[in-house]
C-alpha positions as YAML, in Angstrom:
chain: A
units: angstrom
residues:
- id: 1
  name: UNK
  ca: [-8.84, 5.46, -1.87]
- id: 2
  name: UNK
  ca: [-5.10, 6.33, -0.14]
- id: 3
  name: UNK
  ca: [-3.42, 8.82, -1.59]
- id: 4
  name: UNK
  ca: [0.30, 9.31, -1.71]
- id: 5
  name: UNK
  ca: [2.49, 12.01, -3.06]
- id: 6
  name: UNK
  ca: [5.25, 10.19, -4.99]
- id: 7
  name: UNK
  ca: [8.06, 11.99, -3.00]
- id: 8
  name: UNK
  ca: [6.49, 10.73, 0.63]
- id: 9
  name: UNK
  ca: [8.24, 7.73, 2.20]
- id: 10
  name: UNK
  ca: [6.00, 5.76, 4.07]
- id: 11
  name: UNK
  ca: [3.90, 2.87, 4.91]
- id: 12
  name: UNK
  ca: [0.98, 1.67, 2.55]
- id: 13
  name: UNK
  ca: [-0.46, -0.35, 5.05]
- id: 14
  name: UNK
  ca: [-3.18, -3.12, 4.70]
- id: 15
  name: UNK
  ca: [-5.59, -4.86, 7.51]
- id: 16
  name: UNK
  ca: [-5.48, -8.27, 7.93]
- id: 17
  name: UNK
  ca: [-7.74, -10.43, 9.24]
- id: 18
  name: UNK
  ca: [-6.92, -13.89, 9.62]
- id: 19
  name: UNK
  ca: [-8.48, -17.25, 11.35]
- id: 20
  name: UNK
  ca: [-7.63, -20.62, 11.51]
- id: 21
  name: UNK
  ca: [-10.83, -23.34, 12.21]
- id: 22
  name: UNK
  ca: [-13.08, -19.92, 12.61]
- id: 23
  name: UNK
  ca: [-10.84, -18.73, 15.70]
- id: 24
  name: UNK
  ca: [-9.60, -15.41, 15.13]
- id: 25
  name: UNK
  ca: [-5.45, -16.26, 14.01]
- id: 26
  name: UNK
  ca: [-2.11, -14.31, 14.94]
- id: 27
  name: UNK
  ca: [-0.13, -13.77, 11.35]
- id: 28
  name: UNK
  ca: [2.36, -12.04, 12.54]
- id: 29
  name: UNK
  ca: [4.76, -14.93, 12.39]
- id: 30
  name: UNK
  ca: [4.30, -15.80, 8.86]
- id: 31
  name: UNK
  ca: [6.22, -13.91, 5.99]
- id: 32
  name: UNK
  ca: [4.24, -11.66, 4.28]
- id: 33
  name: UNK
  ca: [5.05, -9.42, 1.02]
- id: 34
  name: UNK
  ca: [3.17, -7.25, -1.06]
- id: 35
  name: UNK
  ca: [3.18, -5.89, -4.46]
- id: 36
  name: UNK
  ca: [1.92, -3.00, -6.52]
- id: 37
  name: UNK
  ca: [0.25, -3.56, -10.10]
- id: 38
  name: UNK
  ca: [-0.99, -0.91, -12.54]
- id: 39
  name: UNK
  ca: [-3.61, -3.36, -13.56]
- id: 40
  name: UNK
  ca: [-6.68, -5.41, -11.34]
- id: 41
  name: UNK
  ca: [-5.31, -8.26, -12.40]
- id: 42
  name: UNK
  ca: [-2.15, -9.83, -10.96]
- id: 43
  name: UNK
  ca: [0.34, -11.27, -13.62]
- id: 44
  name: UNK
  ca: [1.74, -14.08, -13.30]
- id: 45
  name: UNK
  ca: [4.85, -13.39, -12.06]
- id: 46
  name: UNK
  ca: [4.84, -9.66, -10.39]
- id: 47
  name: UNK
  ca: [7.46, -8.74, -8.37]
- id: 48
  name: UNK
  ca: [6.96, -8.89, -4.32]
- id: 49
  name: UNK
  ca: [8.81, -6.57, -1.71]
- id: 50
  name: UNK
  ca: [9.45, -7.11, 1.64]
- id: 51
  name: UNK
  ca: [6.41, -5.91, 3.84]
- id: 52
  name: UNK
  ca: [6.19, -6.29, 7.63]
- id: 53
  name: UNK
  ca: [3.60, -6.80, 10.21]
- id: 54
  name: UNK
  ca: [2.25, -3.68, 12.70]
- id: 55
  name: UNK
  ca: [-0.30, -5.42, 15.35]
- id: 56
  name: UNK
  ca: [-2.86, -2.84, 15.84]
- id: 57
  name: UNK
  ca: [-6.29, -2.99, 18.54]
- id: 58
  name: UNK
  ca: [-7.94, -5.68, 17.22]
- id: 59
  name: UNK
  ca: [-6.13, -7.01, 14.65]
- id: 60
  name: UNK
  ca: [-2.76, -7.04, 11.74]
- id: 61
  name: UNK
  ca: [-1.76, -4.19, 9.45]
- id: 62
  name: UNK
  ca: [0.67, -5.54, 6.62]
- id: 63
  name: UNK
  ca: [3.02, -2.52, 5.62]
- id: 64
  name: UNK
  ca: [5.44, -1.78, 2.96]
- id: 65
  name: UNK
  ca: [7.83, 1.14, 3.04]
- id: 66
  name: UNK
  ca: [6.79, 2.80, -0.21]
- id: 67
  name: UNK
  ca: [8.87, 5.83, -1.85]
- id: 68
  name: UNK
  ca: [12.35, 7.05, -2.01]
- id: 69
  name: UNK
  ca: [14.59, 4.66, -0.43]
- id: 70
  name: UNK
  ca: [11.94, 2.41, 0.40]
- id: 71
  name: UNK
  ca: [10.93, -1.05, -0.55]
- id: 72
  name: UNK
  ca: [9.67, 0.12, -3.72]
- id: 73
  name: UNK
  ca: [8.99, 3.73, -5.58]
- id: 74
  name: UNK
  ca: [5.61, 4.29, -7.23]
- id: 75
  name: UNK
  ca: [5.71, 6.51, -10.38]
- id: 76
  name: UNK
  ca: [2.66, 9.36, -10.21]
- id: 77
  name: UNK
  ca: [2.06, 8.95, -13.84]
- id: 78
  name: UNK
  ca: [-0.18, 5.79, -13.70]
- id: 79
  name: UNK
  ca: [-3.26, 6.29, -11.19]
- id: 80
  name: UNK
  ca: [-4.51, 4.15, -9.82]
- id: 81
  name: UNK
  ca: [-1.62, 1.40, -8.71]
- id: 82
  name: UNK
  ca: [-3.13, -1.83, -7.03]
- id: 83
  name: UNK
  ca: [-2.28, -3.56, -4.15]
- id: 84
  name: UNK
  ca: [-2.04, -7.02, -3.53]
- id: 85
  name: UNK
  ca: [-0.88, -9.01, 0.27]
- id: 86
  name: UNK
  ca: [0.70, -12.59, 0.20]
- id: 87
  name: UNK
  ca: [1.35, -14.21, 3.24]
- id: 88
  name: UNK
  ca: [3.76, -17.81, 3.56]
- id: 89
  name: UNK
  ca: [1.84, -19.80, 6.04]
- id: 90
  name: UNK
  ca: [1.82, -23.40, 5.55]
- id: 91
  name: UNK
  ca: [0.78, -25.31, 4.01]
- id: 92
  name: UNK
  ca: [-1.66, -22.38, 2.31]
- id: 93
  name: UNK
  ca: [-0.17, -19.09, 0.41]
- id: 94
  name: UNK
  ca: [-2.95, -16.90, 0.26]
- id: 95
  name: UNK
  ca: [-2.75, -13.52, -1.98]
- id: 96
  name: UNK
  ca: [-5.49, -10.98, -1.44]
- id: 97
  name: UNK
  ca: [-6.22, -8.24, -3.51]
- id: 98
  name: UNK
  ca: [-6.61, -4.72, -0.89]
- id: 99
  name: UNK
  ca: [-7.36, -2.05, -3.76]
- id: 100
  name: UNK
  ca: [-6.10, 0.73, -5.52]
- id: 101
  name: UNK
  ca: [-3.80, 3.78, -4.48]
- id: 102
  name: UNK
  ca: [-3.24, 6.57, -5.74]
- id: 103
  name: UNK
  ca: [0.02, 8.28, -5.97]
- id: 104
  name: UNK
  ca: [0.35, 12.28, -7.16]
...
């Protein structure tokens, strides 16, 4: 499980590995967000922040800028937080579920 010290600022980052028709796909182009649930469930209607795409050997890291000033500020008092990726391609909107954190 990551661990991150509430005061940190920086990326939670999530692999992504995507294919179109079994070929290994380039995502890098489509929009992707990510949010950050204190439940394994997603709600309905949880809020998304602006995540970007690092390309790595081998494949796609989705990252969001997490802490002070960032995208969004995880409180330490809930452990663990869970992180979920969406990604606008078209015509499919997939959300995946990449696990917990856990922020001290």
């Amino acid at each position: 499980m990551l661990r991150v010290n509430s005061q940190s600022l920086e990326y939670v980052k999530v692999p992504v590995f995507a294919k179109k028709l079994g070929v290994a796909y380039d995502p890098s182009a489509d929009v992707v967000k990510m949010t950050f649930v204190q439940s394994e469930t997603l709600p309905v209607s949880p809020t998304w922040y602006s995540a970007t795409w690092e390309d790595t050997t081998g494949g796609h890291m989705a990252r969001c800028l997490v802490g002070p000033t960032g995208a969004v500020q995880l409180a330490a008092d809930h452990d663990p937080w869970f992180v979920f990726v969406q990604i606008t391609d078209s015509p499919e909107v997939p959300v995946i579920e990449a696990g917990p954190i856990e922020v001290y």
